[in-house]
N, C-alpha and C positions, 0 to 999 in steps of 0.2 A: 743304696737307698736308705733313708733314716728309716729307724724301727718306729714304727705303726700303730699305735694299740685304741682302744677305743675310749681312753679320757688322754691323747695325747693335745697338749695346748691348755687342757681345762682345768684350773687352779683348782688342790684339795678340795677346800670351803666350797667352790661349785661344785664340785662331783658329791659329796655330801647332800646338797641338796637335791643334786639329780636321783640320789637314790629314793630320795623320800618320793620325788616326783613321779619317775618310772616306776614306781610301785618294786624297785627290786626288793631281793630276796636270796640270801645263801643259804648252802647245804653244803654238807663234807659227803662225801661218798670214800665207801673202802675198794680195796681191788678186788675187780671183778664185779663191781656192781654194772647197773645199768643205769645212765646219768639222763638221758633219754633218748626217744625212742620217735622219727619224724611221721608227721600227719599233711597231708594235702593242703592244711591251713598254716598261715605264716601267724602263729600264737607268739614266739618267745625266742630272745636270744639269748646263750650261755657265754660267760664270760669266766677263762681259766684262771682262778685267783693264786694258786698252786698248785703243782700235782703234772700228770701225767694220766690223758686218756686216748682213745684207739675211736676213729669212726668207720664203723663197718656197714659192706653192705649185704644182704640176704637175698638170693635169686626164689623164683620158685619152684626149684628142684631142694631148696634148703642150706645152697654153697652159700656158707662164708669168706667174704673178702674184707681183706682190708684196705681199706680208701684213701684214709689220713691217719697220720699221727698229732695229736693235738699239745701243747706245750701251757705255762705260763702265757699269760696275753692272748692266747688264739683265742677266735670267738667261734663258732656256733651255731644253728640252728635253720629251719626249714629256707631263710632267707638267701642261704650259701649255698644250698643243693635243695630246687624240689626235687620231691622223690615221687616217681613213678608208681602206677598201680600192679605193675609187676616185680620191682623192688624195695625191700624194707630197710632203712636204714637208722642205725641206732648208733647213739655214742656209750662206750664201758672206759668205768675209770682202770687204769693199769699202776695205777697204785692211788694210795689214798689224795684226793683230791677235791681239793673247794670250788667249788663253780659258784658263780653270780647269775642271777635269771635276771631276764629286763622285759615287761612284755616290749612285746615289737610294734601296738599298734603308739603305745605313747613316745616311741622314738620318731616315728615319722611324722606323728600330727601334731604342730606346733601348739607351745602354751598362749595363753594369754599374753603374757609376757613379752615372747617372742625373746627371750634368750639367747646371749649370742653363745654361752655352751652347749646350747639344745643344737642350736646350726653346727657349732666345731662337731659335735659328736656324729651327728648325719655326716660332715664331711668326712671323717673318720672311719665311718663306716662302710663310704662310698670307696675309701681309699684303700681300704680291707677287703670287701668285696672282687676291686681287681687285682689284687695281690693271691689273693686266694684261688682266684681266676685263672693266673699266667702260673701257677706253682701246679695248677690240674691239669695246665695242658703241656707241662716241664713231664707232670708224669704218663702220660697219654703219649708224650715222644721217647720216653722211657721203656715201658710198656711194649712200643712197636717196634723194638729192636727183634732182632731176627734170633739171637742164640743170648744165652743167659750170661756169657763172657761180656757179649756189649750194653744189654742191661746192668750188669755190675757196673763195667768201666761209665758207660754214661751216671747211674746212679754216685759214684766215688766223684765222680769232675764235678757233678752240681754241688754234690756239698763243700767240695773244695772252693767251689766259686762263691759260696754262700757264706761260709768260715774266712776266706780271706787266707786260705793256708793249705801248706799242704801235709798237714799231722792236722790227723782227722779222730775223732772218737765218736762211732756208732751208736746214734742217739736208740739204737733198739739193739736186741737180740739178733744171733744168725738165724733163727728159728722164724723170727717178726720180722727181718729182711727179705727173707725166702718169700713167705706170702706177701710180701708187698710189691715182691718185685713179678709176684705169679710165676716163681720158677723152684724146680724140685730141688730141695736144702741140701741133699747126696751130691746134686750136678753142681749146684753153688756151691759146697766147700770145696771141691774138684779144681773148677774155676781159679776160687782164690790160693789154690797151691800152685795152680799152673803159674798164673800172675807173679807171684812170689817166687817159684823155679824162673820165672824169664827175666828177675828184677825190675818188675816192673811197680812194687810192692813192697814194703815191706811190711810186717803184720805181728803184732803180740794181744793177743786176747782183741779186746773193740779195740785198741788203738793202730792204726791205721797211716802209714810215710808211702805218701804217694814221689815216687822218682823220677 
């Protein structure tokens, strides 16, 4: 599938003016800030200009989980997950990172104009939206595996299917793998030595030869 981002189609010079229009707005964040933090109201979308952030979610017992990993291009905000009155979900930068804000209400209500990069970028958004969609329920089939060898091996084939390849390097830590995958990092390095004993693997630091 082409890669997706939200001014895909829309010549510089119109994204220029889209920004004056949508009232956007940057910020740098350091690691370990918080970039924000989602509310019942669909205010504002973020947009990754660089950098590297984490979206989590908070029960109310106070468990942290992690949801997504956010990149370059990923977008954002209340519009992608409402959030529940029983869960809090926040995004933190994991290393220094620029985000673009846009409110959300001047994306969807057309200008005077009628613009046709006001349309591309809604379609763009619409086309992100289910992207982000089938990648939550990639993980949700992940997730349901029964023992953490098959959450590994499923989690290693989607990104091999994603990469086009199979020499992989671990866009996160083993540490940010473990809670992503909701399984204990002791029984996941275990895992991955088993894999590795059955050549099923082979393994140097994050990089990763699936055989």
């Amino acid at each position: 599938m082409e890669h997706i981002t939200l001014f895909t189609d829309i010549l510089p010079e119109e994204q220029e003016r889209m920004r004056v229009c949508f009232h956007a707005r940057e910020m740098t964040f350091r690691n370990g800030e918080t970039i924000m933090e989602y509310s019942n109201s669909m205010k504002k979308i973020g947009l990754i200009l660089y950098g590297r952030a984490i979206l989590y979610c908070c029960d109310t017992e106070g468990n942290e989980y992690m949801i997504d990993e956010l990149n370059k291009d990923a977008v954002f905000g209340e519009p992608f997950l409402l959030p529940t009155d029983s869960q809090h979900y926040y995004v933190r930068a994991a290393q220094e990172t620029r985000i673009m804000f846009i409110d959300y209400e001047h994306v969807i209500r057309r200008c005077d104009q009628a613009c046709h990069h006001h349309s591309q970028m809604v379609s763009n958004l619409l086309q992100l939206t289910a992207i982000q969609s089938r990648q939550q329920n990639e993980r949700i089939y992940m997730l349901s595996r029964s023992s953490t060898r098959k959450k590994l091996i499923t989690y290693l084939n989607t990104l091999s299917a994603e990469k086009h390849s199979k020499d992989l390097t671990l866009p996160m830590s083993y540490t940010a793998l473990a809670q992503y995958l909701s399984v204990d990092r002791s029984a996941m390095t275990r895992e991955l030595k088993n894999l590795e004993a059955e050549g099923i693997i082979e393994k140097n630091g994050k990089q990763i030869h699936m055989i």
